[in-house]
N, C-alpha and C positions, 0 to 999 in steps of 0.2 A: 233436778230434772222435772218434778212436778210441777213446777211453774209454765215450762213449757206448754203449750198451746198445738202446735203443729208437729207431724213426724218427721225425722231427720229426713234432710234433702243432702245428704254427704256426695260431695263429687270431686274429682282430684283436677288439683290445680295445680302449675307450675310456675316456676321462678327463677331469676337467676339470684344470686349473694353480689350484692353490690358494695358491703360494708362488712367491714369485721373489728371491733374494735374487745378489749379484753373481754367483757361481759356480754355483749349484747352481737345479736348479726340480723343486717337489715335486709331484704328478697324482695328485689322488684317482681309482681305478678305478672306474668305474661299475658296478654290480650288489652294492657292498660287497665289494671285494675286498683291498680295503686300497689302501697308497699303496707311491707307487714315487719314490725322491729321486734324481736324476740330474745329472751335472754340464752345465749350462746347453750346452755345446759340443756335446751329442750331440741336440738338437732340433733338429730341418729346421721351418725357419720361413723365408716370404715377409713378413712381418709382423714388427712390433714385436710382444712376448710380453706379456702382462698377465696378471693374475691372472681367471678366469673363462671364457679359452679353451678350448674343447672340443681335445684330441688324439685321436689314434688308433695304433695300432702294431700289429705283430705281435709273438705271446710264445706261447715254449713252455710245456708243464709243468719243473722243473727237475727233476732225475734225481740222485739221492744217487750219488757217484761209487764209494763204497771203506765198509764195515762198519766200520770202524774209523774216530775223530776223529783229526784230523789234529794231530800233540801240538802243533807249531811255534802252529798257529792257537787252539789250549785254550789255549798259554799268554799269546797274543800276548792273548787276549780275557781272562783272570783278572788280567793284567797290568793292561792298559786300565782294568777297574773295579775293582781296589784304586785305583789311583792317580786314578779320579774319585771315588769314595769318600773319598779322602787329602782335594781337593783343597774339595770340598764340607762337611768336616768344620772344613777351614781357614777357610772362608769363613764359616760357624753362629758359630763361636768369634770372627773381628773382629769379627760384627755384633753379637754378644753383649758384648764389651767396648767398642765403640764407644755401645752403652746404657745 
């Protein structure tokens, strides 16, 4: 929290659960704010979860920390997509010989 810069702007936002797979459930924001994919543990729920459920939360704006990219995370993420690129190129080429 010392990093921060600004005071919380916390306002409640809602959502419906448009996914639920074992680990993770993903909540389209309402007003078109996009979606938010979280790991299924971190929903407070009385209920079994279905697809369709209205949520609610609080959410700040998020606050760019430092002017500078953080090299560790540029390279963790150019890693990540050569190598699904790799792995996607792997997959074009069996289905292409398996025809």
């Amino acid at each position: 929290m010392d990093r921060l810069k600004y005071i919380s702007t916390e306002q409640m936002f809602e959502g419906i659960i448009v996914e639920l797979h074992d680990a993770s459930v993903t909540i389209d924001i309402k007003g078109r704010l996009g979606q938010l994919k979280i790991p299924r543990r971190m929903i407070i729920s009385e209920y079994d979860l279905a697809i369709g459920q209205e949520v609610g939360f609080l959410m700040t704006y998020p606050e760019v920390l430092e002017e500078e990219p953080n090299d560790h995370y540029v390279h963790a993420i150019k890693e990540h997509e050569r190598r699904r690129l790799e792995n996607q190129k792997k997959r074009e080429q069996t289905h292409r010989e398996e025809n």
